[in-house]
C-alpha positions, 0 to 999 in steps of 0.5 A: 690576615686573609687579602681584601678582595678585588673591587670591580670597578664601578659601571657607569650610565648616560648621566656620568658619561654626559657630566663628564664629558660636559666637565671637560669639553675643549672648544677644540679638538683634533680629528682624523677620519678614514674613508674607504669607498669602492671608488678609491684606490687607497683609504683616504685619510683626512685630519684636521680639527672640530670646533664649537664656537658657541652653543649653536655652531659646529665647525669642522675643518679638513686641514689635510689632504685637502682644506675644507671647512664646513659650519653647521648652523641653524638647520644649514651647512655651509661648506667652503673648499679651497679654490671653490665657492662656498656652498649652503644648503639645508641639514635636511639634505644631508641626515649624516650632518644634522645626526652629527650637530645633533650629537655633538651639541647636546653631548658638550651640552650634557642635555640629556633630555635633548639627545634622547629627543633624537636618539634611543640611548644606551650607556655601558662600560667602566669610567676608564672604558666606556661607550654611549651608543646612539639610535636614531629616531627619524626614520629616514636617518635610521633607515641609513644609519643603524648607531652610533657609538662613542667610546671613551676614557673618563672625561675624553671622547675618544672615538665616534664610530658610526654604524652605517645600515649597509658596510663597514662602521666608520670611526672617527678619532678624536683627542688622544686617538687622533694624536696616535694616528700618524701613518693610518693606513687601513679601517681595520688599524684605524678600528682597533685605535677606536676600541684601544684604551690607554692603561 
């Protein structure tokens, strides 16, 4: 008997991606960014945990190398560093901001209709390899910020890698990725863990 032919796995587009991703939403996940700047001597690496307590607020909190904690809420961000005053002020301020709870919360929210209000969408890959890539709409946003593409497994958002108009794209891991991360130390090792898939 002839052997059954290989079945390519299925595509996938923004609804699965938005289902699946709305199915599994923690309240919580660890993150590790890595920047790099002209001003600093070595990558500057920072971890620590995004939360959502509700439908409205995003928190980030820096754990490591310093503590930070910035909570986004209702057009405001109010950041609070160890040893300083807390601080608030208008998203309007800071677009980087605003596009991340925008993006985070219609994703937990899988609101299609309120991400595509903010973003051109497009989604492509495989359910074990995938990416949903935002564009944004505001002017001044997409004057600075060419995407923004998340890359996932399945039900896990494993990486937001955001594409600046000028340098290099900055990836942000999450969930999994960021567990792998210990001993990061360059944007090239911390780029290929964003688009490294786990078989």
């Amino acid at each position: 008997m002839p052997a059954p032919a290989a079945v390519a796995p299925r595509s996938v587009d923004a609804d699965w991606i938005l289902h699946r991703l709305t199915q599994g939403a923690a309240s919580a996940t660890p993150f590790v960014e890595l920047r790099v700047s002209p001003m600093l001597k070595r990558p500057l690496l920072l971890s620590g945990e995004y939360r959502r307590p509700d439908a409205d607020t995003l928190v980030r909190e820096v754990r490591t190398p310093y503590v930070e904690t910035t909570t986004i809420r209702g057009g405001e961000a109010t950041i609070a560093r160890e040893g300083r005053s807390p601080r608030t002020f208008s998203l309007s301020r800071v677009p980087e901001l605003a596009v991340l709870q925008g993006s985070f919360g219609a994703l937990l929210a899988g609101d299609r209709k309120a991400l595509e209000t903010v973003y051109a969408v497009e989604a492509d890959g495989v359910p074990a390899d995938w990416t949903l890539t935002l564009v944004p709409r505001e002017p001044r946003t997409a004057a600075r910020i060419a995407g923004i593409v998340l890359r996932g497994r399945d039900g896990e958002l494993r990486c937001i890698e955001t594409r600046p108009k000028q340098g290099e794209p900055q990836p942000t891991l999450l969930g999994s990725a960021a567990t792998a991360a210990a001993g990061l130390d360059s944007l090239e090792a911390a780029q290929r863990l964003c688009h490294d898939v786990p078989r």
